[in-house]
N, C-alpha and C positions, 0 to 999 in steps of 0.2 A: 504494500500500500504506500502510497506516496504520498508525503507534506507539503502540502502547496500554500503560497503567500497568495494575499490578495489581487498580487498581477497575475497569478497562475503560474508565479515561478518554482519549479522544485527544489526544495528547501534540504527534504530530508525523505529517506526513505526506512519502511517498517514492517516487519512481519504483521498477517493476519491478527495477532496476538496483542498487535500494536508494541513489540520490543522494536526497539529503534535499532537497525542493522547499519546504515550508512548519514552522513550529513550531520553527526555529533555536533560541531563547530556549525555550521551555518545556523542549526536549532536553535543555540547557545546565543548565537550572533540576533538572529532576527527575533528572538524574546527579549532580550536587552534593549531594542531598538523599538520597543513596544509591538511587534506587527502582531495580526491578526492571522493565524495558523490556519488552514482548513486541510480534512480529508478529500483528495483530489477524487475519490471515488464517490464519495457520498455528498460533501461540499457542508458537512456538519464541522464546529469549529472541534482545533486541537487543543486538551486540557491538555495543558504543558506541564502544569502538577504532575502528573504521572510520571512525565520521563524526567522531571528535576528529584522525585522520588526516588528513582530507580539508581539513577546514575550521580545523586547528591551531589556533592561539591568538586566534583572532575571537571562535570558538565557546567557547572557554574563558572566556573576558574577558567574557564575554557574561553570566556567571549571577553 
């Protein structure tokens, strides 16, 4: 599944499961930046709690 910004750009990509497999740093980058995340399949927004949960302060420290 793929993470898309509101230009429809890919941000990040995710297993079915929503574990976040590629695009770590862009995540990282474009929630600092305030954007607004969507699932490019569904076009429902991305709680970005979940993968700052998952991957805590790596992901944080990262942007």
């Amino acid at each position: 599944m793929k993470i898309v910004d509101e230009d429809g750009e890919v941000i990040a990509i995710a297993s079915d499961d929503h574990t976040l497999i590629g695009g770590h740093h862009r995540l990282a980058v474009a929630a600092s930046l305030g954007k607004k995340l969507f699932w490019r399949d569904t076009g429902e927004p991305v709680k970005l709690d979940h993968f700052f949960k998952h991957y805590g302060r790596s992901l944080r420290h990262s942007a």
